[in-house]
Backbone bond lengths (Angstrom), bond angles and torsions (degrees), N, CA, C in turn:
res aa  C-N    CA-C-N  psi(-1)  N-CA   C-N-CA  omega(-1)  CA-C   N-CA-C  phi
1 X - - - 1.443 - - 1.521 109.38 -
2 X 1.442 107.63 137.30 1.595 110.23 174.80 1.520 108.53 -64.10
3 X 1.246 126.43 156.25 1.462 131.25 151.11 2.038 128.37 -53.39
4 X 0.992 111.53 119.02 1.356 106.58 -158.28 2.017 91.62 -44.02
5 X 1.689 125.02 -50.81 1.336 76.89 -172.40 1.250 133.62 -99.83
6 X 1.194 104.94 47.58 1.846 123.84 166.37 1.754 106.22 -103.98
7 X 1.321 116.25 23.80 1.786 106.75 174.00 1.704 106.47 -116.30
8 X 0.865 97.31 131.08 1.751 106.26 169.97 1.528 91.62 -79.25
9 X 1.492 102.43 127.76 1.808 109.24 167.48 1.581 108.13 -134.66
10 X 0.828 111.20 -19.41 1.884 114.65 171.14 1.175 97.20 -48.05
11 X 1.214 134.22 159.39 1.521 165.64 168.23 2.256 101.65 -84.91
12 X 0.891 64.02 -62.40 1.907 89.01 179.31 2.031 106.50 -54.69
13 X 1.352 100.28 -46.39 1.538 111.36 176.02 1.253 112.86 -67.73
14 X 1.617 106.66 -21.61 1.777 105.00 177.50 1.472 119.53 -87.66
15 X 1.544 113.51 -42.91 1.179 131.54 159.86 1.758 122.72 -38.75
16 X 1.236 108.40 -60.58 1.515 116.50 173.90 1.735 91.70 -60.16
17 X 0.539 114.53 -78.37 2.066 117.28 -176.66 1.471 103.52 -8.10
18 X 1.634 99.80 -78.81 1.468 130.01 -146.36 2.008 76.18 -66.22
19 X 1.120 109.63 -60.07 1.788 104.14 -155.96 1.634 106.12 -60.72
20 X 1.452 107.60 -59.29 1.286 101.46 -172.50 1.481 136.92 -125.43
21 X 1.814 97.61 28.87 1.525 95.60 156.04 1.172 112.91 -84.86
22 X 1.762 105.52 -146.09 1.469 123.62 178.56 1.063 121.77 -94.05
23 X 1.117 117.98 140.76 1.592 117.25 -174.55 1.382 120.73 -122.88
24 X 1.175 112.04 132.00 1.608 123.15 -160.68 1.891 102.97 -127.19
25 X 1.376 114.84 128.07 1.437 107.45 -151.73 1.499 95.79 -122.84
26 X 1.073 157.83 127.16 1.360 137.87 -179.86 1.935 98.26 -141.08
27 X 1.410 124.90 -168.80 1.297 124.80 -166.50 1.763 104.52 -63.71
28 X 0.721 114.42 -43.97 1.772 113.45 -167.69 1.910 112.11 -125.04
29 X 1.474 105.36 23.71 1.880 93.03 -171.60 1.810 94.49 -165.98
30 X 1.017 88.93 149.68 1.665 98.49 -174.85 1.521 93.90 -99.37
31 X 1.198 136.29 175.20 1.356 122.83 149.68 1.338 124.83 -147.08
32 X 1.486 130.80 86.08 1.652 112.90 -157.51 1.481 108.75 -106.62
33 X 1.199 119.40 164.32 1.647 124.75 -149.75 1.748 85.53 -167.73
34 X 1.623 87.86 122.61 1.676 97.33 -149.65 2.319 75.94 -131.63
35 X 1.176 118.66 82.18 1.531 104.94 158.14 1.936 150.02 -57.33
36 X 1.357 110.48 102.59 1.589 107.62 173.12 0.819 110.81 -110.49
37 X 1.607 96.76 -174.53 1.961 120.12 -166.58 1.186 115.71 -59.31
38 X 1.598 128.98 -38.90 0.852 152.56 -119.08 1.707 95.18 -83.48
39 X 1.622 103.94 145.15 1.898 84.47 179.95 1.956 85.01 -117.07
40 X 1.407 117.67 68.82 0.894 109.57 135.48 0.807 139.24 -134.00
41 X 2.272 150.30 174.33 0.733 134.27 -164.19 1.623 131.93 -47.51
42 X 1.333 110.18 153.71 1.467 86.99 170.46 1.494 141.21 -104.74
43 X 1.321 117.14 173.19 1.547 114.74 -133.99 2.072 88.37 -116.70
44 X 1.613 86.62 147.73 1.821 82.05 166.62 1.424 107.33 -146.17
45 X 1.248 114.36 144.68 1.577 137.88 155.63 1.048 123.08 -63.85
46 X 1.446 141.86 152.28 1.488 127.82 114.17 1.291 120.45 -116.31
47 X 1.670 125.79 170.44 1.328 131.91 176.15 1.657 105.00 -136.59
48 X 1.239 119.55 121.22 0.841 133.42 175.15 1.784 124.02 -143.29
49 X 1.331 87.27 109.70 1.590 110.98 -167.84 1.368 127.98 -58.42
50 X 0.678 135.95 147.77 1.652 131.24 154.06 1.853 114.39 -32.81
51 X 0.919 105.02 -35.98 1.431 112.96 -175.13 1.334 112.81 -65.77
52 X 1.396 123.67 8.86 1.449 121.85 -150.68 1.410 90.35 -106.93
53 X 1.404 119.60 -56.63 1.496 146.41 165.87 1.794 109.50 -159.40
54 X 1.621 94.71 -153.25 1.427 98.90 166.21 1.554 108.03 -92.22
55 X 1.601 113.01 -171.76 1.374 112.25 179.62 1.392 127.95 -64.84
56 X 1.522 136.73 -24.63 1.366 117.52 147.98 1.514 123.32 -37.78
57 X 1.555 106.76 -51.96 1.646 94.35 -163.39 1.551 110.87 -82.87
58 X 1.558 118.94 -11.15 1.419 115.92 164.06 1.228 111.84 -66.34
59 X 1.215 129.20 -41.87 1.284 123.94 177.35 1.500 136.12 -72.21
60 X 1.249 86.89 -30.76 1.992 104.37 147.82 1.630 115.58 -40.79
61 X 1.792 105.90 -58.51 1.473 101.45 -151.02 1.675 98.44 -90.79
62 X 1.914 105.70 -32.28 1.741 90.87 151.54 1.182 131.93 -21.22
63 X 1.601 112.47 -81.03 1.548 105.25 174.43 1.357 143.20 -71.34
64 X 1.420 114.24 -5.28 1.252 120.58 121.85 1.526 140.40 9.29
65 X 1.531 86.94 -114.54 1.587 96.93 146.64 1.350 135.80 -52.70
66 X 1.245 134.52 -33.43 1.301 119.01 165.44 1.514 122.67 -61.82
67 X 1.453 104.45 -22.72 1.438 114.16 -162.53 2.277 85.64 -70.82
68 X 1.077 99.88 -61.28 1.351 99.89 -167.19 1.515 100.80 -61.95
69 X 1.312 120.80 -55.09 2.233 99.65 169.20 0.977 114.98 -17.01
70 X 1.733 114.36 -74.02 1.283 120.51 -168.60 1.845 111.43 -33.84
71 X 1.525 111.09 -69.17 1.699 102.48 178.09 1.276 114.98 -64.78
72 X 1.712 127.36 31.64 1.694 105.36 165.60 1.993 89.99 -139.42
73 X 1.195 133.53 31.94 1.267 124.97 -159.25 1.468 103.50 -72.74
74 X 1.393 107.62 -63.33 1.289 125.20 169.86 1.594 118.01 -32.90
75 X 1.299 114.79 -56.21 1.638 128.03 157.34 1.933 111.57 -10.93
76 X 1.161 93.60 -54.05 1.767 100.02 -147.21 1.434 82.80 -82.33
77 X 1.929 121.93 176.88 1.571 123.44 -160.54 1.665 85.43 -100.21
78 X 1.013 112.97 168.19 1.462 131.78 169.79 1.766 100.82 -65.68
79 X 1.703 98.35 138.45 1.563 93.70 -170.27 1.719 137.20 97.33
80 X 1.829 82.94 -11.24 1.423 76.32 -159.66 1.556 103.22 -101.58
81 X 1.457 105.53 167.12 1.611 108.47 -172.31 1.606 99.43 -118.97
82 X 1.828 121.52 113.84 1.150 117.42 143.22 1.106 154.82 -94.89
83 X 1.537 147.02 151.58 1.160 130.76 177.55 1.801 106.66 -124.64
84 X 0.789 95.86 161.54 1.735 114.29 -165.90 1.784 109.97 -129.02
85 X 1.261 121.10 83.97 1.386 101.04 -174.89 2.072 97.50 -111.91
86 X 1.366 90.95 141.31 1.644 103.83 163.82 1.131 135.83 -97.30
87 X 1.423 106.40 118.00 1.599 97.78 162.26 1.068 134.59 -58.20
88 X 1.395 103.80 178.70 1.757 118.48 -176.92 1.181 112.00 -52.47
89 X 1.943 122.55 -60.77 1.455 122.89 159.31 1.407 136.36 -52.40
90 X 1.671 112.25 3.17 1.373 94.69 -170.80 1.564 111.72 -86.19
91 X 1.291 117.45 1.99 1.592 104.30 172.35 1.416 126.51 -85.46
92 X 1.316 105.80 6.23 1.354 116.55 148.21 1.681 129.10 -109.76
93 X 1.041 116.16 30.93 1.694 131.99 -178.47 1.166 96.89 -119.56
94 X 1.506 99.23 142.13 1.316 123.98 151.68 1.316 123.08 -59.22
95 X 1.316 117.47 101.52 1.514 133.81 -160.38 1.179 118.93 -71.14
96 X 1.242 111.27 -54.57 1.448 139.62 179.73 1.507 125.58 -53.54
97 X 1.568 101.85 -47.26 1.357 122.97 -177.91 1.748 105.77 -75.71
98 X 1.596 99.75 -40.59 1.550 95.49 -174.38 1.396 118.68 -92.02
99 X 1.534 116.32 -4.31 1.481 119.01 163.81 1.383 116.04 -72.02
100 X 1.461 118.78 -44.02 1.751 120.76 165.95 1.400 106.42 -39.29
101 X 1.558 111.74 -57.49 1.421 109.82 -158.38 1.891 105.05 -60.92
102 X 1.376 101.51 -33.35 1.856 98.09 -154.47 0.978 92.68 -101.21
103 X 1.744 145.11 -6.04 1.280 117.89 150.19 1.368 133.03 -66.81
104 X 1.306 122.64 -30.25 1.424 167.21 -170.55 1.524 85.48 -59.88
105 X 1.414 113.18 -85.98 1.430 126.82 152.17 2.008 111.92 -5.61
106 X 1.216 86.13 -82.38 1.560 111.63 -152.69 2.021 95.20 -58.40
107 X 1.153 110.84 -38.24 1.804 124.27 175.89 1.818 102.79 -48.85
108 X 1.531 94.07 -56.68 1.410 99.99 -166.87 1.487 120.52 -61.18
109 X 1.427 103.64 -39.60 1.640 115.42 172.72 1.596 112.35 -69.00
110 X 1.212 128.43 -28.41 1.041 126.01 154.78 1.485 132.18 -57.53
111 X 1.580 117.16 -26.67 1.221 113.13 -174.76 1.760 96.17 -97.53
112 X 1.095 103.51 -26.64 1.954 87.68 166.99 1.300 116.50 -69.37
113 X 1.200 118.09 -50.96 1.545 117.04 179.25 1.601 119.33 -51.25
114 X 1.422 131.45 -7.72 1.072 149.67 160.74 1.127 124.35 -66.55
């Protein structure tokens, strides 16, 4: 489980994310990384649809992903807002392996776009 203040819960915090950060797309996970002023820690979302399965297997690939946030929190800049959305296939992906890769990913495109 994330730390309550590492969760994006605004409606508005997801929206700004999802519309106009960065977006990083890989086989099973969207990944957007939306940067502010703000010097505090940073905050993460997820969205995970119906399309994924029913609620066991969303809740599977939920913790999932949180499990792998948790080892990259520190990673991301102070301020920043992520979101994590899954596809339909990701409850059969290797979660773990492909969250390293597309944050890894997703860091680097951020520091060029800077």
């Amino acid at each position: 489980m994330l730390p309550r203040h590492a969760r994006l819960i605004s409606p508005s915090d997801f929206a700004r994310t999802t519309k106009s950060g960065l977006r990083l797309i890989s086989k099973s996970l969207v990944l957007y990384l939306y940067s502010t002023k703000e010097v505090a820690p940073a905050r993460f979302g997820l969205i995970i649809g119906k399309s994924v399965g029913g609620s066991v297997v969303r809740h599977r690939v939920a913790r999932k992903i949180r499990h792998s946030l948790r080892d990259h929190m520190s990673a991301f800049p102070s301020g920043s807002l992520v979101v994590v959305r899954a596809l339909p296939n990701s409850s059969k992906a290797d979660l773990h392996t492909e969250m390293n890769v597309t944050i890894k990913k997703l860091l680097e495109k951020s520091a060029i776009s800077q």
